[in-house]
C-alpha positions as CSV (number, residue, x, y, z in Angstrom):
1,X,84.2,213.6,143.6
2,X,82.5,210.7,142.1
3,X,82.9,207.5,143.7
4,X,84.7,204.2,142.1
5,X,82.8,201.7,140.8
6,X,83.5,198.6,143.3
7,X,86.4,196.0,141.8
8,X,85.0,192.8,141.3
9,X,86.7,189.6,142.1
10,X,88.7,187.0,140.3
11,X,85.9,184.6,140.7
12,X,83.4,187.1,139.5
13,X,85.6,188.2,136.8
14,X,86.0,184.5,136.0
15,X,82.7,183.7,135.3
16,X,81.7,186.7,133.8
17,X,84.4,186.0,130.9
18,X,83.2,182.3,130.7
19,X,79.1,182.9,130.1
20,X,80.3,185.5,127.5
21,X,82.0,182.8,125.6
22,X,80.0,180.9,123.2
23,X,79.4,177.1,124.0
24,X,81.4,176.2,120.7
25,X,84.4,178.2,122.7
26,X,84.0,176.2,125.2
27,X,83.8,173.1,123.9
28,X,86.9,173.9,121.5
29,X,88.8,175.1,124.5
30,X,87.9,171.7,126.6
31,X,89.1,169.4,124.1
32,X,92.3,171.7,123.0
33,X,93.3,170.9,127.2
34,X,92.8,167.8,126.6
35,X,94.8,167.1,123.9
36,X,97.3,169.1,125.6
37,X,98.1,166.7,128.9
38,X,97.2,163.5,126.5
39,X,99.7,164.4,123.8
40,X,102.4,165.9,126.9
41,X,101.9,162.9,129.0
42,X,102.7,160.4,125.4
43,X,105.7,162.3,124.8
44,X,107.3,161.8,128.2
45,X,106.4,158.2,128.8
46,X,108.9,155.0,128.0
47,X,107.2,154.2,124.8
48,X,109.0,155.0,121.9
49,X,111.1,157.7,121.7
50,X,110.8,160.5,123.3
51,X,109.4,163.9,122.8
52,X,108.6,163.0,119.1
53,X,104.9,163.3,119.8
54,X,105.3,166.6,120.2
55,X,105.4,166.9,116.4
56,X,101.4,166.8,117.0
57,X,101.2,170.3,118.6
58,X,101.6,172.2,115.3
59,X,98.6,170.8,114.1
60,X,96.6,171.1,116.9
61,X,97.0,174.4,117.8
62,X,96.6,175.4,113.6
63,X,93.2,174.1,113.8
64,X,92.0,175.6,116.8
65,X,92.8,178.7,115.5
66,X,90.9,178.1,111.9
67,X,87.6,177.1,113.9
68,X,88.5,180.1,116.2
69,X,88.7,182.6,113.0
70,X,86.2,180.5,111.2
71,X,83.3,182.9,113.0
72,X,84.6,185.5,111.1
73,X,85.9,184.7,107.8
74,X,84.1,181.1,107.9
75,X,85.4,180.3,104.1
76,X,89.1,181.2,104.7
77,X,89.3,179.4,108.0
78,X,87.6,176.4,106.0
79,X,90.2,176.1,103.3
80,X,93.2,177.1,105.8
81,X,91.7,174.0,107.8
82,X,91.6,171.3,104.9
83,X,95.6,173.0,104.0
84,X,96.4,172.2,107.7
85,X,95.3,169.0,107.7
86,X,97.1,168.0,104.5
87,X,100.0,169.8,105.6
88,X,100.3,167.9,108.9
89,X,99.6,164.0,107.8
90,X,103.0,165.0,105.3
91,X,104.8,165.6,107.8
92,X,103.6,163.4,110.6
93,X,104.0,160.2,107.6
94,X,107.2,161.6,106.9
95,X,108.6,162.3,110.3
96,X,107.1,159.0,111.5
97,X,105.4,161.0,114.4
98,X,102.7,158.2,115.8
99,X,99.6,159.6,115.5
100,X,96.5,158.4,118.0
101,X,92.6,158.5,117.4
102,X,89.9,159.8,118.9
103,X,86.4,160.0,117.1
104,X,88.4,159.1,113.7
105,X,90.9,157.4,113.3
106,X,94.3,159.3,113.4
107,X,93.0,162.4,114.0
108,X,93.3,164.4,117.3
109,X,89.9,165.5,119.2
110,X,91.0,169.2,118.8
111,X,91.2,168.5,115.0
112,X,87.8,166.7,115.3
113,X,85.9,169.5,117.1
114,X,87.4,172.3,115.3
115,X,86.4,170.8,111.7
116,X,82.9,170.1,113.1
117,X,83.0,173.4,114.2
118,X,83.6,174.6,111.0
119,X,81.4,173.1,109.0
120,X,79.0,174.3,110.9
121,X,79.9,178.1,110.8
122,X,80.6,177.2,106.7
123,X,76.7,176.2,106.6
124,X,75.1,178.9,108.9
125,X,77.0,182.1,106.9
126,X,78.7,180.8,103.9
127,X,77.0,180.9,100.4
128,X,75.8,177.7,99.3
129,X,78.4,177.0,96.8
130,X,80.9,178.2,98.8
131,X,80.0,175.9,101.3
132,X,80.0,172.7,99.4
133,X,83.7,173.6,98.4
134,X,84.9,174.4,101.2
135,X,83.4,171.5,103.1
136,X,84.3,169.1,100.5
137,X,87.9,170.3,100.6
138,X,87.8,169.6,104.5
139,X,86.5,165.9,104.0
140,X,89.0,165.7,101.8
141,X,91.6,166.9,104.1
142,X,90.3,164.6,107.0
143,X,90.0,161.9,104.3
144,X,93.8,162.1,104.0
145,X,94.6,162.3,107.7
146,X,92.6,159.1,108.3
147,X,94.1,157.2,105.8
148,X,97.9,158.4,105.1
149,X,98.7,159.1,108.9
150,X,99.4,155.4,109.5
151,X,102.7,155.0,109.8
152,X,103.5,151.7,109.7
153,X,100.7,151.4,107.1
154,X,98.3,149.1,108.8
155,X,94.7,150.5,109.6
156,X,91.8,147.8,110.0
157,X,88.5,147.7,108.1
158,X,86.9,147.9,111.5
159,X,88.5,151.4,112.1
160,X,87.7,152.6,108.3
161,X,83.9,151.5,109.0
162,X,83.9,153.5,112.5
163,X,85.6,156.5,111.1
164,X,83.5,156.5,108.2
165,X,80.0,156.1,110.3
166,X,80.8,158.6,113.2
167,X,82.2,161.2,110.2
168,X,79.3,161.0,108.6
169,X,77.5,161.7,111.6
170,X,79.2,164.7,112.8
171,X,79.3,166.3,109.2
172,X,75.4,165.5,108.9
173,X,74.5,167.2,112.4
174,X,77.5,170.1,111.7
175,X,75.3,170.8,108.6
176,X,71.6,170.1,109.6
177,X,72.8,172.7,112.7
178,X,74.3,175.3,110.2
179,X,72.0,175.9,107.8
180,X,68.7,175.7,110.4
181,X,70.8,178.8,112.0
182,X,71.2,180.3,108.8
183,X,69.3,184.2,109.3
184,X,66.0,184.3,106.9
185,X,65.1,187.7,105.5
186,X,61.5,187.0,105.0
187,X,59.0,187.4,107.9
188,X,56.5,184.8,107.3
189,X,55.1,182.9,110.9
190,X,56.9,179.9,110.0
191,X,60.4,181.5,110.3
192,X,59.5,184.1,113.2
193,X,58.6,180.8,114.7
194,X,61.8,179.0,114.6
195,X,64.0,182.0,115.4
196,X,61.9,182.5,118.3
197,X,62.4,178.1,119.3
198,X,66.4,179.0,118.7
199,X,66.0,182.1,120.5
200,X,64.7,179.9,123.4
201,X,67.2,177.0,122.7
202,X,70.3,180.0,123.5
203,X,68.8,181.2,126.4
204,X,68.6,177.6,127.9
205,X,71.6,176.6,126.9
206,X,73.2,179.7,128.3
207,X,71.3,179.2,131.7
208,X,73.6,175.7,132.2
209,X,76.6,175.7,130.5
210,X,78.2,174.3,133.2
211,X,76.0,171.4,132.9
212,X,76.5,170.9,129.2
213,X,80.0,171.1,128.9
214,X,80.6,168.6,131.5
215,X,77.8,166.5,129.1
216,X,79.7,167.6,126.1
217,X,83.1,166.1,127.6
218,X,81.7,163.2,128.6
219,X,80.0,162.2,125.3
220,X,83.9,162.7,123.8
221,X,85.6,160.7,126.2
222,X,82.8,158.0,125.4
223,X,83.4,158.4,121.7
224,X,87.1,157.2,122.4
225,X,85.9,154.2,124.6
226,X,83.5,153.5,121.5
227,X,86.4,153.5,119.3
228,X,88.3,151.4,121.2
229,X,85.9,148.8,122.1
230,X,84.2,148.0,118.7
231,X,80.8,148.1,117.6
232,X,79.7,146.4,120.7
233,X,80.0,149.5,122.8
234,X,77.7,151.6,120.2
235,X,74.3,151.5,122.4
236,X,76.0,152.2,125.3
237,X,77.4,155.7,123.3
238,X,73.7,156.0,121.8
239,X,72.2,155.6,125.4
240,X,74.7,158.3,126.4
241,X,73.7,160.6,124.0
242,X,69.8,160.3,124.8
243,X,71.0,160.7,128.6
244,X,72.5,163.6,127.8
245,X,69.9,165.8,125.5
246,X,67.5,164.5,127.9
247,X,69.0,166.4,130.9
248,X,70.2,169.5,128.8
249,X,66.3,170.0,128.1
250,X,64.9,169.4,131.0
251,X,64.4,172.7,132.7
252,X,61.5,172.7,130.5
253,X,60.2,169.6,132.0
254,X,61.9,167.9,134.8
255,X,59.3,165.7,136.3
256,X,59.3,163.9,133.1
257,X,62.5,164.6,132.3
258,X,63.7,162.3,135.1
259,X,61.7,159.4,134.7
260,X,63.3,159.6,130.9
261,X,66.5,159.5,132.2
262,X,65.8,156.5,134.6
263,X,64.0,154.6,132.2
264,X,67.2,155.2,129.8
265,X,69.3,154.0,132.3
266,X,67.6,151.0,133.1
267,X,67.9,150.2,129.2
268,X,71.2,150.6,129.6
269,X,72.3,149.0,132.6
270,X,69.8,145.7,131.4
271,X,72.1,145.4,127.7
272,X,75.5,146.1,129.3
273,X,75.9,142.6,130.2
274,X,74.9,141.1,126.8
275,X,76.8,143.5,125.2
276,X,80.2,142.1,126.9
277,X,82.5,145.3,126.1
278,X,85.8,145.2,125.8
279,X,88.2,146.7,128.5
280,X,88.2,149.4,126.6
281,X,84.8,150.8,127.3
282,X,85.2,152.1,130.7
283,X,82.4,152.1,133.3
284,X,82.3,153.9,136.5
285,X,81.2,151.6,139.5
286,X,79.1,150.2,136.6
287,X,77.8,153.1,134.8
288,X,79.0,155.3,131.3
289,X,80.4,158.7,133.2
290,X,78.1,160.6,130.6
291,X,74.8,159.0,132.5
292,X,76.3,159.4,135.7
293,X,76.5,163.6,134.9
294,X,73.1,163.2,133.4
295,X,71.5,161.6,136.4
296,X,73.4,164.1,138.9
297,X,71.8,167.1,136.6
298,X,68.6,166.0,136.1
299,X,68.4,165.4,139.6
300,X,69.6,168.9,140.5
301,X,67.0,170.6,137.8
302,X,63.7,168.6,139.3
303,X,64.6,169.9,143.0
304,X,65.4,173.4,141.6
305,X,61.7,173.3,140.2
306,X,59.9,171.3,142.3
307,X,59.1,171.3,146.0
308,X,61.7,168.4,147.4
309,X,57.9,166.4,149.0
310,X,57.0,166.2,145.4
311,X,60.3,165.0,144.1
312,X,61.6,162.7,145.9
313,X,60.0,159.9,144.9
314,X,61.2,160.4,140.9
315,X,64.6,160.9,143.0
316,X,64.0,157.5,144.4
317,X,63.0,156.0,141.2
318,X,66.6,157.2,139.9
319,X,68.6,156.3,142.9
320,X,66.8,152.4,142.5
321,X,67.7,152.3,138.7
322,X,71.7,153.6,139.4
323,X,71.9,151.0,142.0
324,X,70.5,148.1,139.9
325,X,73.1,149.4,136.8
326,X,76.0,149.3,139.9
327,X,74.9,145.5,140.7
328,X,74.3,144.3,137.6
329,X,77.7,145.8,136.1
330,X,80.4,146.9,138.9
331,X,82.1,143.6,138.9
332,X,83.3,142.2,135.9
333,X,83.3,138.4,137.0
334,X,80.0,138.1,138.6
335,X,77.0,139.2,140.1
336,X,78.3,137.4,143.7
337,X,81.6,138.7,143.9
338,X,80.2,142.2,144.3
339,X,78.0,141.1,147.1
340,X,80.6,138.7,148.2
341,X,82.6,142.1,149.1
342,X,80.8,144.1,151.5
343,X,83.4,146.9,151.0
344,X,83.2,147.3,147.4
345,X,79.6,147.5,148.1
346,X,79.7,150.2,151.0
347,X,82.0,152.6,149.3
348,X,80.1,152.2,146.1
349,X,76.5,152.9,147.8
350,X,79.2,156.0,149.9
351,X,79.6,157.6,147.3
352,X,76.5,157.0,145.4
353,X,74.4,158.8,148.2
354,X,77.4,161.4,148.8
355,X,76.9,162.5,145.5
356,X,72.8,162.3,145.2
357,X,73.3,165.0,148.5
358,X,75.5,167.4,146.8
359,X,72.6,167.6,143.7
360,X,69.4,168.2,146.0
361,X,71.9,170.9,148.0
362,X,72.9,172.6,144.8
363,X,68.9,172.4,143.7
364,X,67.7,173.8,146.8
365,X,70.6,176.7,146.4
366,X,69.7,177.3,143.0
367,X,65.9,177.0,143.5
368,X,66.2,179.8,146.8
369,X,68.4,181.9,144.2
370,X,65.5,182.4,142.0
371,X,63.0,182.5,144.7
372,X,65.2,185.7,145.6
373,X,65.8,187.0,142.2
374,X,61.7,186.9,141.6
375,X,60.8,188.6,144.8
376,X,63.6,191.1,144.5
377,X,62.3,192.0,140.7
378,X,58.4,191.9,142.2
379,X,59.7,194.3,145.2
380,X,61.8,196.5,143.0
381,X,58.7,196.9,140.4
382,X,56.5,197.6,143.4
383,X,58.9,200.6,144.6
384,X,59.1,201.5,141.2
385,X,55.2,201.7,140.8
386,X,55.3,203.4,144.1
387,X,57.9,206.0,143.7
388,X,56.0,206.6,140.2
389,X,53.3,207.6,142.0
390,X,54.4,209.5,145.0
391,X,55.9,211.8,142.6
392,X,53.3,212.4,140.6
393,X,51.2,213.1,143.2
394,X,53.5,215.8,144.5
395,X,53.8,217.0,140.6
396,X,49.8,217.6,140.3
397,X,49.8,218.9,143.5
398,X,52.6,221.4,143.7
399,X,52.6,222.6,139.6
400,X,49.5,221.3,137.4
401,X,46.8,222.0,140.3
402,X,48.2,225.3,140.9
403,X,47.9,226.9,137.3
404,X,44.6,225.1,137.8
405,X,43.4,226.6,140.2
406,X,44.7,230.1,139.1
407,X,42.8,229.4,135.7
408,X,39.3,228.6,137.9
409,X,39.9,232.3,139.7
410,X,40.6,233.9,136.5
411,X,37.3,232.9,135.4
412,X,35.2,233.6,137.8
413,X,36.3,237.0,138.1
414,X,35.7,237.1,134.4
415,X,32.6,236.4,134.8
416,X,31.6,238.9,137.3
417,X,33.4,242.1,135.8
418,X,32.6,241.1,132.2
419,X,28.7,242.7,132.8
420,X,30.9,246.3,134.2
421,X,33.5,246.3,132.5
422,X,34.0,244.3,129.2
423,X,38.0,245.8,129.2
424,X,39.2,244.1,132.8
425,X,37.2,240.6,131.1
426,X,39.6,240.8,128.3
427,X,42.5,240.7,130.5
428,X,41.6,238.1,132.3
429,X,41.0,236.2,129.5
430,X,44.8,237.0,128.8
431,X,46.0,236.1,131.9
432,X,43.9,232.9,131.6
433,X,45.3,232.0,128.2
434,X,48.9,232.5,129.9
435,X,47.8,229.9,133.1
436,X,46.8,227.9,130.4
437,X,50.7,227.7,128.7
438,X,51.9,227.6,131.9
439,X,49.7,224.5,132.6
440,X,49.9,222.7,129.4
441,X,54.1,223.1,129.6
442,X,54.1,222.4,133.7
443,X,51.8,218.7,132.2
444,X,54.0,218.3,129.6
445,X,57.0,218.5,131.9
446,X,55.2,216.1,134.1
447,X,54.6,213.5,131.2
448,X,57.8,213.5,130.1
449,X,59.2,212.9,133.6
450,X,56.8,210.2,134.2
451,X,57.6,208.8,130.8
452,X,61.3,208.3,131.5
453,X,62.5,211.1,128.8
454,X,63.7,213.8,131.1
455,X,67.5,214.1,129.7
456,X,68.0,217.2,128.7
457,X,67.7,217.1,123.7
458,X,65.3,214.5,124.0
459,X,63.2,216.5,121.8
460,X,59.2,217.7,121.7
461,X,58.3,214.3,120.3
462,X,58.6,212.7,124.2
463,X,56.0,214.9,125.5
464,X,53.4,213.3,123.1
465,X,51.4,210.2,124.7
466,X,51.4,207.3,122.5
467,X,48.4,206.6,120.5
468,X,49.0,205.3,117.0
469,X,52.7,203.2,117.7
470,X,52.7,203.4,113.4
471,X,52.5,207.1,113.4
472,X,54.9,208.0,116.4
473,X,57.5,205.3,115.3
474,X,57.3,207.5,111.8
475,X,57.9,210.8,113.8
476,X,60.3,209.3,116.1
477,X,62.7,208.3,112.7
478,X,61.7,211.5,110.9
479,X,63.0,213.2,114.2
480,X,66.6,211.9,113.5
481,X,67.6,212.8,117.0
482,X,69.9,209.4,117.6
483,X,71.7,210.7,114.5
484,X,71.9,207.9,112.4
485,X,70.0,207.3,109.1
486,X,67.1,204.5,110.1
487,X,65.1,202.2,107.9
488,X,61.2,201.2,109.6
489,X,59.7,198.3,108.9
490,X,56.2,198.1,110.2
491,X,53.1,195.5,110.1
492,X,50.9,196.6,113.1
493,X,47.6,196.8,113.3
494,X,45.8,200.2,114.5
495,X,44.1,198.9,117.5
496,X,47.0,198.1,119.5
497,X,47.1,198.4,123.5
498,X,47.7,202.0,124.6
499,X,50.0,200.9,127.3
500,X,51.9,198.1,124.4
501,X,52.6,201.0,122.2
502,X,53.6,203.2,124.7
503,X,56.1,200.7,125.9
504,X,57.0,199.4,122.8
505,X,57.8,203.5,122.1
506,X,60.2,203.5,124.3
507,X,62.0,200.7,123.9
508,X,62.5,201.3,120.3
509,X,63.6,205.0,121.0
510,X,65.7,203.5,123.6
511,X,67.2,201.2,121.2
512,X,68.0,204.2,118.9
513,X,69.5,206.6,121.1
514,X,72.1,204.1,122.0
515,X,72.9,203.8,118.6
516,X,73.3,206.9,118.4
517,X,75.3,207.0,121.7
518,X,78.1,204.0,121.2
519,X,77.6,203.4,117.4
520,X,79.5,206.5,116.0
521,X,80.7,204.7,113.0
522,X,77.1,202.9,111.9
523,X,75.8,204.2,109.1
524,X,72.4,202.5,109.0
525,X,69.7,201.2,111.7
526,X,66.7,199.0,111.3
527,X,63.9,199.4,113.3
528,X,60.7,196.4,112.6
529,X,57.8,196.3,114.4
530,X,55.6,193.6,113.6
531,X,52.6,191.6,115.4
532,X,52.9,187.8,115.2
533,X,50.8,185.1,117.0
534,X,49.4,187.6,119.6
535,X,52.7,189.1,120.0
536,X,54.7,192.7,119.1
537,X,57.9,191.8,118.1
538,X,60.2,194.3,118.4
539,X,63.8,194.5,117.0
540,X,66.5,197.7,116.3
541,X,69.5,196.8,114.5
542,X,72.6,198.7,113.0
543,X,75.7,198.1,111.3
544,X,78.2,199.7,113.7
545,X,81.3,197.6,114.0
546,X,80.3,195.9,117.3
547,X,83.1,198.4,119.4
548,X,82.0,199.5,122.7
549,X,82.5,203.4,122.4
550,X,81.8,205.5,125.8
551,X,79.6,208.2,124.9
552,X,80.7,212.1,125.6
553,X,80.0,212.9,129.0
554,X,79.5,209.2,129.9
555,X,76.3,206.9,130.2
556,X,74.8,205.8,133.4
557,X,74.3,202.5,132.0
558,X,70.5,202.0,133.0
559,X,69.2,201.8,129.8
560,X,69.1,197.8,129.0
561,X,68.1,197.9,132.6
562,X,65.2,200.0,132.1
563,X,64.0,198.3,129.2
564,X,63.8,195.0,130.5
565,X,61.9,196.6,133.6
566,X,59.4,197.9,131.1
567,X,59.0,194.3,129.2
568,X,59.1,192.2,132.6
569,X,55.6,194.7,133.5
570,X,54.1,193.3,130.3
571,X,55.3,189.6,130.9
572,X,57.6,190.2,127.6
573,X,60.9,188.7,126.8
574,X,64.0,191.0,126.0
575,X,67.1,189.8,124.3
576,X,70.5,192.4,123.6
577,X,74.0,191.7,122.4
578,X,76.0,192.4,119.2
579,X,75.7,190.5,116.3
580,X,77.7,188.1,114.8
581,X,78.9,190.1,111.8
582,X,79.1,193.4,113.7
583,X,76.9,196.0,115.1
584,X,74.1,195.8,118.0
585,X,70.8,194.3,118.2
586,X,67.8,194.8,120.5
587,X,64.8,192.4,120.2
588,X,61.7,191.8,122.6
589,X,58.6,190.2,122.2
590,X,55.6,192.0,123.9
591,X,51.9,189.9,124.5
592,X,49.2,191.9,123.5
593,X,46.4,190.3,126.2
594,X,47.3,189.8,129.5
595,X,48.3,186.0,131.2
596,X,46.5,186.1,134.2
597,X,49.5,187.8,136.4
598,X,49.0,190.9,138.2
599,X,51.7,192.8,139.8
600,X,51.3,193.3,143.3
């Protein structure tokens, strides 16, 4: 009886479900909860009467669900969005439901992050002039909530200037974003290049979410404090926002990265004081909250990379610039009252150093993780390579070197009867042609089970060593095995790497068997092999619906396991998931020279 998969737990399950979600969810979900206790919170106070706020949730939860549907249908979520928006400032003008600003105006961060949102997916899939009406009808729509919200019909020329200036800017980057993403049909070196920058882009993003949503929420909140305090508080937002992008990029370089951050917060902390914000801009024990996650993440990503001897004193140089921001800005009478209050000043420095512990801990934890994941990848690769050949040394020795050897007898007694009698030499030349079948099928079977293609219908083809990847990729599609019609397109050159092609074989074979196994309803698959800047680039697509199907008589799930084994031996990069419009794609990137590793 087979045994049960183990049950994960809630916290596994958890985070499973949140590194599926796209970053946009995420963000979109964040400021939804937010909007959620702010809006709740207005309703029950002593201001005004109460529960009329509530009015607000209609609206808020209509355009969450546009941006939400906006990934599929990006034009009707677009329009339903600018009809939302319409719809609701009639009825909150008409209901006299008080309306409160975030980013713009009278307009809610949900409504904020959901239009952005959809502008964006509007740009990235949307045909051009699609797009331009659609998006103009949401300015429109956001246009009208600004302007006819107000109920008591006041709005100041300061607040139209700030609305105007940060709407500008989130439609501008909602755009720029979109139609960068947009997918390119052609192949030319200047596109393969800036896929494979966004490919790069997703994967670090993905590798700290948790980082750049708490970034992403802080830059919000700090775009109401903007709001609130005026013009005054804009280089503090600015400095923010450099903070931030900063620290979300620098796993790529954190020894500079960190330095950058410092030096932004110096510039910061020096022109808080001239700047004399309002009450409104809040700072925490002296510094914007969104450079306080900043320096706590950049300091967690130089320890995860670096040895802590060779970080600490960047760490030192960050700790000094946070602590001149605290002295310079913590009080908000004077420089002496702060020192005046010993206190004050203990608790701050507390809490400073509390929290410049927890980031080297969660560093050094994250920075032993991968230390494990890499050797645990190096060992299982060597037991793989092992194994490997352990078994093919019991294959040559118990099969192929025993039809060998019968072959070698055959012939020597050929040889010695064929002078007597030409009759018994003409058997044994029979019984040597049969040794020689036997052989040929006993290596055969011994390739294939080397090569990974033992299930049982893999076909003849998989007992062919890979020589010309042009000419098997040909055979493999004209095979048709995977069942499903497939389109090659190829650009390879004939002096490829034998062991390149041969992996490169079997990843797009792979690839196509799974279509075949959980894409019953695709009709088509794509299969392009193509060598760009010293790299075979490798991608298998089809138009299946995206549905996981289980295959008849079940999968054992190792085959995205086994290709990325097969791409981490050539220091490749693999990337899998479904598309956005449906279906399943498969893409590596294999170097054709060698990087100066060797595996052990």
């Amino acid at each position: 009886m087979p045994h049960s998969p183990p049950s994960k737990t809630l916290v596994a399950r958890a985070t499973e479900f949140a590194r599926r979600l796209d970053m946009s969810v995420l963000v979109l979900l964040a400021a939804l909860a937010f909007d959620l206790a702010f809006v709740t919170n207005a309703a029950l106070d002593n201001t005004g009467p109460r529960f009329v706020d509530l009015g607000l949730f209609p609206g808020i939860f209509a355009m969450a669900a546009c941006a939400l549907f906006a990934r599929k249908r990006a034009a009707v979520a677009g329009v339903l969005g600018a009809l939302t928006l319409m719809f609701c400032t009639f009825v909150i003008r008409y209901l006299n439901i008080p309306a409160y600003s975030s980013v713009l105006a009278n307009l809610s961060i949900t409504e904020v992050v959901a239009g952005v949102e959809m502008v964006y997916f509007l740009a990235r899939r949307a045909r051009p002039g699609v797009a331009f009406a659609v998006i103009s009808a949401l300015v429109l729509g956001a246009l009208t909530a600004v302007f006819g919200r107000e109920y008591n019909s006041r709005i100041y020329a300061s607040s139209i200037a700030q609305s105007l200036l940060f709407g500008f800017l989130c439609l501008f980057a909602a755009v720029v974003t979109g139609v960068l993403g947009r997918p390119r049909r052609q192949r030319d070196p200047a596109t393969v290049e800036r896929l494979r920058n966004m490919h790069r882009f997703t994967e670090l993003v993905r590798g700290q979410w948790p980082l750049i949503g708490m970034l992403s929420i802080g830059v919000l909140v700090e775009f109401g404090y903007t709001y609130e305090s005026g013009s005054r508080g804009f280089p503090l937002l600015a400095c923010s926002i450099g903070a931030a992008a900063v620290t979300a990029l620098s796993p790529r370089r954190p020894r500079d990265a960190i330095l950058v951050v410092a030096g932004i917060l110096l510039l910061s902390a020096l022109a808080t004081p001239f700047l004399h914000p309002s009450h409104g801009y809040q700072l925490l024990a002296g510094i914007p909250p969104t450079q306080i996650v900043a320096g706590f993440g950049v300091v967690v990503n130089v320890v995860r990379a670096v040895p802590l001897a060779r970080a600490w004193p960047r760490i030192v140089v960050l700790s000094g610039v946070v602590g001149i921001g605290a002295i310079l800005n913590f009080s908000q009478y004077s420089m002496g009252r702060l020192i005046s209050d010993p206190l004050s000043l203990g608790m701050l420095a507390t809490v400073a150093v509390l929290l410049l512990g927890i980031a080297i801990a969660i560093g050094l934890y994250l920075r032993s993780r991968d230390s494990e994941r890499a050797q645990v990848v190096k060992s299982a690769v060597t037991d793989a390579q092992t194994s490997e050949r352990m078994a093919l040394a019991r294959e040559l020795h118990d099969v192929v070197a025993h039809h060998v050897t019968g072959i070698v007898v055959q012939a020597q007694a050929a040889r010695m009867m064929g002078e007597k009698n030409p009759e018994l030499a003409l058997e044994a030349m029979g019984r040597i042609e049969n040794a020689g079948v036997e052989a040929l099928a006993a290596m055969r079977r011994l390739v294939r089970s080397m090569r990974g293609d033992a299930q049982a219908g893999s076909g003849e083809f998989n007992e062919q060593a890979t020589t010309d990847l042009a000419a098997d990729l040909h055979r493999l599609v004209e095979a048709g095995n995977h069942g499903v019609p497939t389109k090659l397109e190829l650009n390879l050159p004939r002096d490829l790497p034998h062991e390149v092609g041969r992996s490169a074989l079997r990843l797009v074979q792979e690839s196509l068997t799974n279509v075949g196994k959980h894409a019953s309803d695709a009709t088509e698959a794509l299969a392009l092999a193509e060598v760009v800047n010293g790299e075979l680039h490798l991608r298998v697509t089809d138009n299946g619906s995206g549905q996981t199907h289980r295959p008849a008589g079940g999968s054992g799930g190792y085959g995205l396991v086994g290709m990325r084994e097969r791409v981490a031996l050539l220091h490749g990069r693999l990337s899998a998931g479904r598309e956005p419009n449906g279906g399943w794609r498969v893409e590596a990137w294999l170097p054709l020279e060698a990087n100066g590793e060797t595996d052990g």
